[in-house]
VEXNU-153071 format. One record per residue (C-alpha): chain; x, y, z; residue in one letter; residue number from 1. Coordinates in steps of 0.2 Angstrom, whole numbers, plus 2048, in hexadecimal, padded with zeros to 3 digits. Example, Ala and Ser with C-alpha at 12.3 -4.5 7.8 and 13.67 -1.06 7.14 Angstrom:
// residues 2
+-------+-----+-----+-----+-----+-----+
: chain :   X :   Y :   Z : res :   n :
+-------+-----+-----+-----+-----+-----+
:     A : 83E : 7EA : 827 :   A :   1 :
:     A : 844 : 7FB : 824 :   S :   2 :
+-------+-----+-----+-----+-----+-----+
// end
This chain:
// residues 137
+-------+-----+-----+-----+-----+-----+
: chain :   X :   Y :   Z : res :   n :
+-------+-----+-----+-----+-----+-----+
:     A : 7AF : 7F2 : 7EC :   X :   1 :
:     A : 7A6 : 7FF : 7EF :   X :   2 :
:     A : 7A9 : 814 : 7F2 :   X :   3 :
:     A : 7B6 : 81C : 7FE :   X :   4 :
:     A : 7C2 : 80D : 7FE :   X :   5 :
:     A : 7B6 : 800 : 806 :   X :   6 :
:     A : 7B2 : 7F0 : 7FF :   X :   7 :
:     A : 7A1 : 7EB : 7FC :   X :   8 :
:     A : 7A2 : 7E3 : 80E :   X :   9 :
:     A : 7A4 : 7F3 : 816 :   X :  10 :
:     A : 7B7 : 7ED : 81F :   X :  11 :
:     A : 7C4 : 7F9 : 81A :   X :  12 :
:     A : 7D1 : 7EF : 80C :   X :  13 :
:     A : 7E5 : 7F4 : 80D :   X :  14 :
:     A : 7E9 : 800 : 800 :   X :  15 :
:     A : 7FB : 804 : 7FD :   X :  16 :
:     A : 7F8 : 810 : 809 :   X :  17 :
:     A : 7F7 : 807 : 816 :   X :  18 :
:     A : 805 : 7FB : 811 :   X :  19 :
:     A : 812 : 80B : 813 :   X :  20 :
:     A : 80C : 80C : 824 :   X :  21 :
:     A : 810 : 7FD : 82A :   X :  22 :
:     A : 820 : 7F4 : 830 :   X :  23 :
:     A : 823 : 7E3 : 83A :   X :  24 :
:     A : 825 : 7E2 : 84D :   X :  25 :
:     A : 82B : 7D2 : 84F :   X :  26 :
:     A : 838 : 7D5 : 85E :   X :  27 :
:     A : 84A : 7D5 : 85A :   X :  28 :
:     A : 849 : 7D9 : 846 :   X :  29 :
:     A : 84F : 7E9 : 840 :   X :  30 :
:     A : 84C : 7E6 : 82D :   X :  31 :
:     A : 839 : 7EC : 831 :   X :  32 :
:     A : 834 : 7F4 : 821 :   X :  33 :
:     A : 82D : 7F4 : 813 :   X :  34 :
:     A : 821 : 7E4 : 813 :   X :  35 :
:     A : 823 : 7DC : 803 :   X :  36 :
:     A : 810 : 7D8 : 7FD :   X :  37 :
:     A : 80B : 7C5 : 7F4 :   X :  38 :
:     A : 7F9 : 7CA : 7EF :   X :  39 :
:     A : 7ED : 7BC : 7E9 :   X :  40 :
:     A : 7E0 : 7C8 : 7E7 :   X :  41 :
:     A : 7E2 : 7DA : 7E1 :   X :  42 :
:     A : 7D1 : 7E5 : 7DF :   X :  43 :
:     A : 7CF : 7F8 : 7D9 :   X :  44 :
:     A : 7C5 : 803 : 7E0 :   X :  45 :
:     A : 7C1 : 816 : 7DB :   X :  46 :
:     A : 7BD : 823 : 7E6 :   X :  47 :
:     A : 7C0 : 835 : 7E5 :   X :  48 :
:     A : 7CE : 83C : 7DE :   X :  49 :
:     A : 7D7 : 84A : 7EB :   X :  50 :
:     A : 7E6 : 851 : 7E4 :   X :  51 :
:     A : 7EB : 85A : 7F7 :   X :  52 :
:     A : 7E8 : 84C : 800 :   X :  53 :
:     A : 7F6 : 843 : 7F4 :   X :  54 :
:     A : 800 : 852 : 7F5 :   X :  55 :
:     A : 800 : 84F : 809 :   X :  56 :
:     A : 805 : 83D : 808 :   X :  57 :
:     A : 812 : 83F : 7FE :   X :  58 :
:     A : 81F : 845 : 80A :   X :  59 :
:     A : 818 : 837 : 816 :   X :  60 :
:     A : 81B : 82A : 809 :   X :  61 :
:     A : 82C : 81F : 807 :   X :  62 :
:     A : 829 : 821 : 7F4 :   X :  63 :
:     A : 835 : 813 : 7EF :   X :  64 :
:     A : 82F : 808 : 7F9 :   X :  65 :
:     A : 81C : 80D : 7F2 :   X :  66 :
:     A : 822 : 80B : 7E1 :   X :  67 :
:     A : 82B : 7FA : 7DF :   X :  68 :
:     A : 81A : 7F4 : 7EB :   X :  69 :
:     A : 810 : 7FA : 7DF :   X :  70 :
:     A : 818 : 7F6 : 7CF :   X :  71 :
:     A : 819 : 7E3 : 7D8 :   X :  72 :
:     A : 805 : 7E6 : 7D8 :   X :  73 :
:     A : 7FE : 7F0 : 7C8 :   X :  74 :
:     A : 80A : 7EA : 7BC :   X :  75 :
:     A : 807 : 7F7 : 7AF :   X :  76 :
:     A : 80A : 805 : 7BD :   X :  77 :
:     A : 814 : 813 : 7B9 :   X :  78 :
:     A : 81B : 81D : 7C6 :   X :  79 :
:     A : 82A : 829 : 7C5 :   X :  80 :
:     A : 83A : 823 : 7CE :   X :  81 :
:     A : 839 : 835 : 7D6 :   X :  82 :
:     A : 82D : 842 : 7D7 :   X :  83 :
:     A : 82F : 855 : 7D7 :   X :  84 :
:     A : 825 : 862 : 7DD :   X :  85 :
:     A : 81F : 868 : 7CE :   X :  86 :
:     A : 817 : 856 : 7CA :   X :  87 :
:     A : 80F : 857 : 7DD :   X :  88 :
:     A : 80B : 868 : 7DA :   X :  89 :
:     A : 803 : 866 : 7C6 :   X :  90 :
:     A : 805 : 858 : 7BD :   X :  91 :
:     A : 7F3 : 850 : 7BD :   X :  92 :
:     A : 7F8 : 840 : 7B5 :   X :  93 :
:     A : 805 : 83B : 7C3 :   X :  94 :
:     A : 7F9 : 841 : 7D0 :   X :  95 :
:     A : 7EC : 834 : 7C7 :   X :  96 :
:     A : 7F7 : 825 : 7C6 :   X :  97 :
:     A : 7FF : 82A : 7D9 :   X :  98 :
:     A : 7EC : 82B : 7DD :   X :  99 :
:     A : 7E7 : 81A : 7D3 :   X : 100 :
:     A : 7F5 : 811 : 7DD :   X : 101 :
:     A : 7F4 : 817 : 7EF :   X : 102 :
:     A : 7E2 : 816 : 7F2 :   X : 103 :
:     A : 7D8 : 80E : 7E4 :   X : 104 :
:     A : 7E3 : 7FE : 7E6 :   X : 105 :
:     A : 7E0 : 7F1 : 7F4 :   X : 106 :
:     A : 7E6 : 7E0 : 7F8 :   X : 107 :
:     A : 7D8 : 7D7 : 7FB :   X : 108 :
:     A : 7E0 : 7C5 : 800 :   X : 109 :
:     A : 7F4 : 7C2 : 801 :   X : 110 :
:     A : 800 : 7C5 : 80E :   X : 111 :
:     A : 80D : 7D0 : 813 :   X : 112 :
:     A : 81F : 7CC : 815 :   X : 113 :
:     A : 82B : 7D1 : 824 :   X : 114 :
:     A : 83D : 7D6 : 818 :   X : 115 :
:     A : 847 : 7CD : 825 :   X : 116 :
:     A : 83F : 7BE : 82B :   X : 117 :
:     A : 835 : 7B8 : 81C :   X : 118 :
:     A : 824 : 7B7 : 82A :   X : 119 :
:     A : 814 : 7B8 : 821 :   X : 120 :
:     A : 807 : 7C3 : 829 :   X : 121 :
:     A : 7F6 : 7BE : 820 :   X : 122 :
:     A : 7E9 : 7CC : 816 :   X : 123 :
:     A : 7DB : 7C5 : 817 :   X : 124 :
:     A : 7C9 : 7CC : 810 :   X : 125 :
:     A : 7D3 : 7DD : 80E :   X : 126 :
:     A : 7DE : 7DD : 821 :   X : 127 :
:     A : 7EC : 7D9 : 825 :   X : 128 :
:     A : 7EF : 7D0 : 833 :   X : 129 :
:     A : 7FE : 7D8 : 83E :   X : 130 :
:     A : 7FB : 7CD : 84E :   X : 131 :
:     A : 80C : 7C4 : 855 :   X : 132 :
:     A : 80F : 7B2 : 85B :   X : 133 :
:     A : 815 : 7B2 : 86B :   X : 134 :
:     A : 826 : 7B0 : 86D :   X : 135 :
:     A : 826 : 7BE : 85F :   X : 136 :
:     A : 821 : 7CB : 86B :   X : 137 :
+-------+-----+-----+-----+-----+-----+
// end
């Protein structure tokens, strides 16, 4: 992989990021989120390290459901159950591990799982592939 979160390819890769983004669409499920993730292939990737740009995705962020995804990916993660302000605000090795985690950490191949349905959405070469059958819609 190479610098600012693309692979050597050039195609962006999910990151768990973009994982807390995302929920299923399938028409009638209310159960949309969090995805769990079955990852084949798991890469790092460093870029640079932005303490405020974490500080502004925080709030944004449904930290459980970050934590237990990641844990489920980087086995010897260790994020907080909770984080405070003061961690946010100065404590440089949460901010390093939170950084680690949320954007040095992509799913290369595996698929994403819809909580309610069990319907597999395939990543594939770093994307995952959202796209609903028809009588999905």
């Amino acid at each position: 992989p190479g610098p600012r979160g693309r692979s050597a390819r050039g195609a962006a890769t999910m990151k768990l990021l973009t994982h807390n983004l995302l929920e299923c669409h399938i028409k009638g499920v209310t159960n949309k989120y969090p995805f769990k993730v079955e990852a084949s292939q798991v890469e790092t990737c460093e870029c640079d390290f932005n303490p405020d740009f974490l500080r502004r995705m925080y709030p944004k962020l449904d930290w459980k459901a970050f934590r237990e995804t990641a844990e489920g990916l980087v086995p010897d993660t260790q994020l907080p159950e909770s984080v405070s302000e003061d961690m946010l605000k100065s404590d440089e090795g949460f901010l390093r591990s939170f950084h680690h985690v949320l954007l040095e950490v992509e799913v290369e191949e595996g698929a994403l799982i819809c909580p309610e349905t069990g319907r597999r959405f395939p990543i594939s070469k770093g994307i995952p592939n959202l796209l609903l059958n028809e009588d999905e819609c």
